[in-house]
C-alpha positions as CSV (number, residue, x, y, z in Angstrom):
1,X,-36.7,-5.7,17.4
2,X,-34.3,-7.0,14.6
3,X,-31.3,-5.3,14.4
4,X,-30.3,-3.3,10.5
5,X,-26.7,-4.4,9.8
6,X,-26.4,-2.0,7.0
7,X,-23.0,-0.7,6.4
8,X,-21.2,1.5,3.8
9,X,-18.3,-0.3,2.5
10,X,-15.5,1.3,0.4
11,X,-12.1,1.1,-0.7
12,X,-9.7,3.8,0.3
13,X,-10.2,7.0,-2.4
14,X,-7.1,7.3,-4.5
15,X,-6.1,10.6,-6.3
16,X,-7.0,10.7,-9.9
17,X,-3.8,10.5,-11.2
18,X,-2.3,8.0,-8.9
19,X,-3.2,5.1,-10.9
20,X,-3.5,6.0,-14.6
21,X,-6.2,4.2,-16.6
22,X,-7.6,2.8,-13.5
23,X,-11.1,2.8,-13.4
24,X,-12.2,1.2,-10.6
25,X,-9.8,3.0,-8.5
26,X,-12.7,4.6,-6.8
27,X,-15.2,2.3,-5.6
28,X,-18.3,2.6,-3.5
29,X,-20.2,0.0,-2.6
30,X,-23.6,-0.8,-0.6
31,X,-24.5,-4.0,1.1
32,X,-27.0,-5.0,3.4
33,X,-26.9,-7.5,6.0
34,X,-29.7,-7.2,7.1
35,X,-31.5,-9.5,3.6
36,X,-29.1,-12.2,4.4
37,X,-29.9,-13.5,8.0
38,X,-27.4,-16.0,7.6
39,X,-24.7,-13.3,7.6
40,X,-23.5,-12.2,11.6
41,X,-22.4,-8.8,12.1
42,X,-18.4,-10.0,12.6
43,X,-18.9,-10.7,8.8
44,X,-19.6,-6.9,8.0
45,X,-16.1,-6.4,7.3
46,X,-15.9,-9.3,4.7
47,X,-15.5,-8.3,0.8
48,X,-17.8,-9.9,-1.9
49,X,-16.3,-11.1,-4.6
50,X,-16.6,-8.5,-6.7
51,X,-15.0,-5.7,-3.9
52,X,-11.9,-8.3,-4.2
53,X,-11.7,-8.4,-8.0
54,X,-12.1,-4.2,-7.8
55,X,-9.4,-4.4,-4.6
56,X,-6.7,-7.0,-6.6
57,X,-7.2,-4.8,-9.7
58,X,-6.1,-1.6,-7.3
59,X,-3.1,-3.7,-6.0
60,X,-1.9,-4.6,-9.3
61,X,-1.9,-1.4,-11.1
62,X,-0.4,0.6,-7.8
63,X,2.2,-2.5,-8.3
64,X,2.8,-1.2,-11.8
65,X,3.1,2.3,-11.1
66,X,5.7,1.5,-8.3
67,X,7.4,-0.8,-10.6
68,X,7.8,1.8,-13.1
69,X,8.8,4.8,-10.7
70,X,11.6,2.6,-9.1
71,X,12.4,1.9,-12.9
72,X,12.6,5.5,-14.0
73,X,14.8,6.3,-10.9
74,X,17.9,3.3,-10.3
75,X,19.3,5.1,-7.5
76,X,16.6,4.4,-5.3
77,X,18.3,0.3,-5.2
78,X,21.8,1.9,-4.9
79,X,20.1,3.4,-2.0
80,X,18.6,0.8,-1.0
81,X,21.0,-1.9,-1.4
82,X,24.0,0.1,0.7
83,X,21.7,0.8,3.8
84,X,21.2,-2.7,4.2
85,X,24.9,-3.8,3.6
86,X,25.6,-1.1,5.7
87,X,22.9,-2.7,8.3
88,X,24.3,-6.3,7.7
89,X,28.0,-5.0,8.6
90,X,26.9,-3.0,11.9
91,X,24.1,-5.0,13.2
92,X,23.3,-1.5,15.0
93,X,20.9,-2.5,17.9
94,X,18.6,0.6,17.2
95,X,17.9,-0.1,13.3
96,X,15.5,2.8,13.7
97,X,18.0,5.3,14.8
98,X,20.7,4.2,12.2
99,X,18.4,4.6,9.4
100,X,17.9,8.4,10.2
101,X,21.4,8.9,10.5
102,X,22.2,6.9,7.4
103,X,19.6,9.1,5.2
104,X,20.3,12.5,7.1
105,X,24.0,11.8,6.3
106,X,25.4,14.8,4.4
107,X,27.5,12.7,2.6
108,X,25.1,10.4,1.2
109,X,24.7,12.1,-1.5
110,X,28.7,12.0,-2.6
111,X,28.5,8.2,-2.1
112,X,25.7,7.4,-4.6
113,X,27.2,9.8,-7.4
114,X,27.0,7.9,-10.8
Protein backbone atom coordinates (compact mmCIF):
# COMPACT_ATOMS: atom_id res chain seq x y z
CA UNK A 1 0.00 0.00 0.00
CA UNK A 2 1.60 3.44 -0.77
CA UNK A 3 2.32 5.35 2.04
CA UNK A 4 0.42 9.37 2.39
CA UNK A 5 3.33 11.67 3.38
CA UNK A 6 0.92 14.47 4.03
CA UNK A 7 2.11 16.91 6.62
CA UNK A 8 0.94 20.26 8.10
CA UNK A 9 3.66 22.62 7.93
CA UNK A 10 3.74 25.99 9.74
CA UNK A 11 5.80 28.62 11.09
CA UNK A 12 5.74 29.33 14.79
CA UNK A 13 2.34 31.65 15.59
CA UNK A 14 3.54 35.08 16.68
CA UNK A 15 1.29 37.47 18.85
CA UNK A 16 -0.41 40.13 16.89
CA UNK A 17 1.38 42.83 18.01
CA UNK A 18 4.78 41.38 18.05
CA UNK A 19 5.73 42.32 14.65
CA UNK A 20 3.72 45.42 13.49
CA UNK A 21 2.73 45.53 9.89
CA UNK A 22 3.65 42.07 9.36
CA UNK A 23 1.42 40.15 7.47
CA UNK A 24 2.74 37.09 6.90
CA UNK A 25 3.63 36.69 10.43
CA UNK A 26 1.12 33.88 10.60
CA UNK A 27 1.42 31.44 8.13
CA UNK A 28 -0.16 28.04 7.50
CA UNK A 29 0.74 26.04 4.87
CA UNK A 30 -0.30 22.54 3.22
CA UNK A 31 1.84 20.24 1.25
CA UNK A 32 1.57 16.91 0.07
CA UNK A 33 4.19 14.51 -0.51
CA UNK A 34 2.49 12.15 -1.45
CA UNK A 35 1.94 14.02 -5.58
CA UNK A 36 5.62 14.27 -5.77
CA UNK A 37 7.06 10.57 -5.62
CA UNK A 38 10.33 11.99 -6.11
CA UNK A 39 10.17 13.67 -2.69
CA UNK A 40 11.30 10.97 0.45
CA UNK A 41 9.78 11.42 3.70
CA UNK A 42 13.41 12.88 5.33
CA UNK A 43 12.48 15.80 2.95
CA UNK A 44 9.09 16.60 4.89
CA UNK A 45 10.87 19.01 6.91
CA UNK A 46 12.23 21.04 3.88
CA UNK A 47 10.60 24.62 3.12
CA UNK A 48 9.43 25.64 -0.43
CA UNK A 49 10.41 28.58 -1.60
CA UNK A 50 7.74 30.47 -0.80
CA UNK A 51 7.67 29.15 3.34
CA UNK A 52 11.48 30.74 3.11
CA UNK A 53 10.51 34.11 1.47
CA UNK A 54 7.38 34.12 4.35
CA UNK A 55 10.25 32.76 7.11
CA UNK A 56 13.14 35.57 5.92
CA UNK A 57 10.42 38.21 5.86
CA UNK A 58 9.57 37.07 9.76
CA UNK A 59 13.43 37.23 10.56
CA UNK A 60 13.83 40.63 9.21
CA UNK A 61 11.00 42.41 10.70
CA UNK A 62 11.58 40.60 14.38
CA UNK A 63 15.32 42.02 13.50
CA UNK A 64 13.72 45.45 13.19
CA UNK A 65 11.67 45.37 16.09
CA UNK A 66 14.74 44.19 18.24
CA UNK A 67 16.75 46.83 16.60
CA UNK A 68 14.44 49.46 17.61
CA UNK A 69 13.73 48.24 21.32
CA UNK A 70 17.60 48.01 22.05
CA UNK A 71 17.41 51.58 20.42
CA UNK A 72 14.72 53.03 22.60
CA UNK A 73 16.53 51.62 25.68
CA UNK A 74 20.74 52.33 25.58
CA UNK A 75 21.33 50.82 28.89
CA UNK A 76 20.74 47.50 27.76
CA UNK A 77 24.63 47.85 25.88
CA UNK A 78 25.88 49.57 29.10
CA UNK A 79 24.63 46.36 30.43
CA UNK A 80 25.82 44.46 28.19
CA UNK A 81 29.09 45.80 27.50
CA UNK A 82 30.27 45.68 31.49
CA UNK A 83 29.19 41.93 32.00
CA UNK A 84 31.43 40.97 29.37
CA UNK A 85 34.40 43.23 30.47
CA UNK A 86 33.68 42.07 33.65
CA UNK A 87 33.79 38.30 32.16
CA UNK A 88 37.03 39.12 30.07
CA UNK A 89 38.80 40.40 33.48
CA UNK A 90 37.65 37.20 35.67
CA UNK A 91 37.60 34.52 33.21
CA UNK A 92 35.21 32.89 36.01
CA UNK A 93 35.21 29.10 35.19
CA UNK A 94 31.33 28.90 35.73
CA UNK A 95 30.23 31.77 33.22
CA UNK A 96 26.73 30.56 34.11
CA UNK A 97 26.96 31.08 37.71
CA UNK A 98 28.67 34.54 37.37
CA UNK A 99 26.11 35.81 35.13
CA UNK A 100 23.35 35.31 37.89
CA UNK A 101 25.34 36.90 40.35
CA UNK A 102 26.36 39.70 38.09
CA UNK A 103 22.47 40.52 37.26
CA UNK A 104 21.10 39.65 40.91
CA UNK A 105 23.72 42.08 42.15
CA UNK A 106 21.94 44.72 44.24
CA UNK A 107 24.31 47.20 43.14
CA UNK A 108 23.89 46.94 39.58
CA UNK A 109 21.66 49.15 39.42
CA UNK A 110 24.03 52.14 41.16
CA UNK A 111 26.71 51.23 38.51
CA UNK A 112 24.69 51.79 35.36
CA UNK A 113 23.12 55.25 36.65
CA UNK A 114 23.31 57.85 33.85
Amino acid sequence: SKQNYSQNMSLPSLEQDAIPNCPNANISVETDLSRNPAIEPRDASTLTQEQQLLLNDVKIQHRLHNEKYIRQHPELLALVKGFMKRILIERPDNVEKFAGAYFTDPNLKETYKE
